[in-house]
N, C-alpha and C positions, 0 to 999 in steps of 0.2 A: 269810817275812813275808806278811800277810792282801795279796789287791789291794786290798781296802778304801782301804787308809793307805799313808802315803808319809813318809818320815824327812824329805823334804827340802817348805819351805813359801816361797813369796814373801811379802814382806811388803812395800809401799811407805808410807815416812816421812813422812807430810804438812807442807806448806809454809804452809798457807791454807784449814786445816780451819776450818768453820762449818758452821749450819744451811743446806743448800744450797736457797735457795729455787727454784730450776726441780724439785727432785726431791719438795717439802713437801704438792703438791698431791693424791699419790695415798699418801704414806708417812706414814701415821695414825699413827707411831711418834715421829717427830721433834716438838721443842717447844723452845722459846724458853727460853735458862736466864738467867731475870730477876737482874739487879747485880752483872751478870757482864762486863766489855769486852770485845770480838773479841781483843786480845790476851791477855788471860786463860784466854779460850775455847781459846786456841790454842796456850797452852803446858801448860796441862793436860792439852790432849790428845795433847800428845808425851811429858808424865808418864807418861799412862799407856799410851802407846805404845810407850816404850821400856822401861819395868817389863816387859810381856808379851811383847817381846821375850826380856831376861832371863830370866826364868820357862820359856818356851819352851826357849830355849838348855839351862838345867841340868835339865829335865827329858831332855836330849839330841835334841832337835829341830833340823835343822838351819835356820836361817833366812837366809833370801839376802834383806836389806834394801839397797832402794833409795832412794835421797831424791827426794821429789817434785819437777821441776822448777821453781823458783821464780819465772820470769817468766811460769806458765800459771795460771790464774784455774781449779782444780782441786780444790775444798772435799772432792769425796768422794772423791782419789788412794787413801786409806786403804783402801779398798774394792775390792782388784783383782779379787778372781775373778768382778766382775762382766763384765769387758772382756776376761777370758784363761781357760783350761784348758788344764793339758797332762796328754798323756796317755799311757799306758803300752806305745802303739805308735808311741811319736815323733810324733804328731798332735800338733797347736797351734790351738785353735780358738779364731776371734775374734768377738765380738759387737756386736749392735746393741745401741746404746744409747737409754733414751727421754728423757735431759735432755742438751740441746745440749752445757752445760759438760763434761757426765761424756763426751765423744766424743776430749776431746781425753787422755782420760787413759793410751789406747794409745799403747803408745812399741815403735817397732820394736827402739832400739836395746838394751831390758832382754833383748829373744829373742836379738838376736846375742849379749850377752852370755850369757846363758845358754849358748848351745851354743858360742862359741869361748873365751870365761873360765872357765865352771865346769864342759866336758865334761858335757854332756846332748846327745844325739842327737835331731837335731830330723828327720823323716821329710817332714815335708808341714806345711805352715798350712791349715785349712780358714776363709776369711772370709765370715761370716754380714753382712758390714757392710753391704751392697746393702740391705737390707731399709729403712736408714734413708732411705733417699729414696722409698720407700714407708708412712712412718711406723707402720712394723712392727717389734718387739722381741724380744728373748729375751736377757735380761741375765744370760749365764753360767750359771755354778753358783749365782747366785742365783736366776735363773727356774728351774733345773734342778736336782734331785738326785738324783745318779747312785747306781745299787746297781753298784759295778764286779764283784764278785763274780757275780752272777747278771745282769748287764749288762742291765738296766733302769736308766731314764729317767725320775724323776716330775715332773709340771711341774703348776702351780695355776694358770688361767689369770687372766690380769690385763692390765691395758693394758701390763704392761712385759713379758706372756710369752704371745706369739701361739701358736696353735695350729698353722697353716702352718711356719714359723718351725722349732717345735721337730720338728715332722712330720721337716723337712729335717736337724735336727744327729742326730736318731733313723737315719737312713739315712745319711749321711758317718761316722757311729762305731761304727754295726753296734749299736746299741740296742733293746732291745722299748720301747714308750715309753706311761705310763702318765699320761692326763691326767684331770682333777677341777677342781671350782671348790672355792676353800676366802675364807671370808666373815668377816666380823666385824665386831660392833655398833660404829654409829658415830649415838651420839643411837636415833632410834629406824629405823634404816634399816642395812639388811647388805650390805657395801663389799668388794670383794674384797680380798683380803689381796696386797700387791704383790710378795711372791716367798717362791716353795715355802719357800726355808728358813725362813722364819721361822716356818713352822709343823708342821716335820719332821725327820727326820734319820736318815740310814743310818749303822750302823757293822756291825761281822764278828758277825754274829750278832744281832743286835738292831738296832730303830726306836724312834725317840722320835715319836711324832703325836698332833696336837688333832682328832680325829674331828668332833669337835661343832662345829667352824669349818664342816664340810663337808654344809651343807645339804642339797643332792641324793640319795635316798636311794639310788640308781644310783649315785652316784659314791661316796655312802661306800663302800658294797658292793665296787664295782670297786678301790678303795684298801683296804680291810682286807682284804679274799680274795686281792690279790696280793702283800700284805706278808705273809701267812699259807703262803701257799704256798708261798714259800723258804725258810719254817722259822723268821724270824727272833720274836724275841719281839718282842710289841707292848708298849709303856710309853707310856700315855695320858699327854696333857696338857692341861688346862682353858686354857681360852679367855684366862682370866686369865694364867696362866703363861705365855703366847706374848707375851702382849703385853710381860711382861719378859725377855724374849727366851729362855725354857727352849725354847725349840723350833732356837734359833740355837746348837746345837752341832755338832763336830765330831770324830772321832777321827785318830789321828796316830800314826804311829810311833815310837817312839827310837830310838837307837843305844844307847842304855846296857842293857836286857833287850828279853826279846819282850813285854812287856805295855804295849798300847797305851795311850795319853792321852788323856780325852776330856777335849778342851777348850771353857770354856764362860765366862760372866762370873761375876761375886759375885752382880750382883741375879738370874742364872739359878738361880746354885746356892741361893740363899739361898729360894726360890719353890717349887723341889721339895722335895715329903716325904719321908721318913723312907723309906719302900716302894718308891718310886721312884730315889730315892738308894744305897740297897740294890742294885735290880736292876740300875743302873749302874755300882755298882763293881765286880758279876761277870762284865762284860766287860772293864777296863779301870780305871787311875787315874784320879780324878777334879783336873783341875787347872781354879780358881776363878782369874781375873783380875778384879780391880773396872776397871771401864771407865765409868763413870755418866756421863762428861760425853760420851764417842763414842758412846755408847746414846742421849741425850735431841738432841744435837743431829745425827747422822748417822740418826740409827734406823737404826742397822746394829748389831752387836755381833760378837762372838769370829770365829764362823763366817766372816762377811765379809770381816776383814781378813786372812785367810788362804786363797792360792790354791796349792792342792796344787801341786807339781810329780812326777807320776807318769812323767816322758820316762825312758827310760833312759839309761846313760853310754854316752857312747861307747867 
């Protein structure tokens, strides 16, 4: 099996999914889904929560679903690999978070379970959390994505992905760590885009990236010569297709063969062309989940709610 990918995935079940207003201010994705009730809002999005589950499952994925705890005020629970990473040398890395609510979304008790209920060897926690009393960030494998294969680190800087910050999870996991601004029209002024994935993506052999997000002509350069330099193939993506989250994918393992999963939404899949589509199914199946209402009100999508679990068994 690629280090890329991992059979086994976290998923946490939300209790009191909405649009989270502390996170709305810098997440140019999220939008108000008008003659709709918060409870409507909220069982849709365990529709489609628990569909992608399924889907996950018979593609042979293993999923270790949690329920969100339901006396915590936790809109974006859905979303763990913002708050966790595990990783394929028993490391467990925890992050700062930049919206109050999303702090409390770390649960020690999901780590014990993982390593005394489901046999994962946990080695060390590394906690990034200190940062938040300096209101300094790096929210996961959302600020970060990882090439675990050639063990590079890429991060877009943003108020939720400091440059200190990631300097430091670069040296606690033995990382080369590749940093860029990556931008996006907002009216007539260019906003930093609040975390790498959504406008990137590593898998074995190939990258999906919006180049043109990344104004700096130093930084594009620095980002295209070092995704070139590990061989992998480059598959561009327009500025438009990020924004429906084709940039928010990820790849996966099965247990059923060796050909991996890249998983991604409908309105992703549905964004990419013909060419692009192509060059992604010669790495891997392509599995489409519609998610439209955790896209408009989380602006998050596929990627997000899935945090690898890389730890070995014990």
């Amino acid at each position: 099996m690629s280090k890329q990918s991992t059979q086994n995935i976290l998923m946490i079940r939300p209790s009191a999914f909405r649009m989270n207003e502390e996170t709305a201010g810098n997440n140019f994705y999220q939008r108000v889904l008008e003659g709709l009730s918060p409870e409507e809002v909220t069982d849709l999005a365990l529709e489609e929560f628990d569909n992608m589950v399924d889907t996950l499952r018979s593609e042979g994925i293993n999923v270790f679903v949690v329920e969100d705890l339901p006396d915590t005020d936790t809109p974006d629970a859905l979303f763990p690999n913002n708050w966790v990473s595990f990783h394929n040398d028993g490391k467990i890395g925890l992050y700062p978070m930049f919206a109050k609510n999303r702090r409390m979304e770390r649960r020690e008790d999901i780590l014990i379970d993982l390593e005394h209920k489901e046999g994962f060897k946990v080695e060390e926690i590394v906690d990034f959390t200190e940062f938040e009393d300096h209101n300094v960030f790096l929210e996961g494998t959302g600020s970060i994505v990882l090439d675990h294969e050639n063990k590079k680190a890429y991060a877009a800087l943003s108020p939720r992905t400091d440059r200190i910050a990631f300097g430091q999870f670069c040296e606690a996991f033995d990382y080369n760590g590749v940093v860029f601004e990556s931008l996006q029209s907002m009216g007539d002024q260019r906003k930093q885009i609040y975390h790498t994935n959504v406008m990137m993506c590593i898998g074995t052999g190939w990258a999906t990236v919006c180049l043109d997000s990344v104004d700096h002509p130093e930084d594009k350069e620095l980002l295209e010569d070092s995704l070139i330099s590990d061989g992998l193939e480059i598959i561009l993506l327009s500025e438009d297709q990020i924004s429906r989250f084709a940039g928010n994918m990820l790849e996966v393992a099965s247990t059923l063969d060796d050909t991996p999963r890249i998983v991604m939404s409908k309105s992703a899949h549905e964004v990419l062309d013909a060419t692009q589509l192509d060059s992604l199914s010669n790495f891997g199946k392509i599995i489409s989940i519609p998610l439209d209402v955790i896209e408009a009100c989380g602006g998050g999508s596929a990627r997000c709610m899935m945090a690898e679990i890389h730890l070995p068994k014990a």
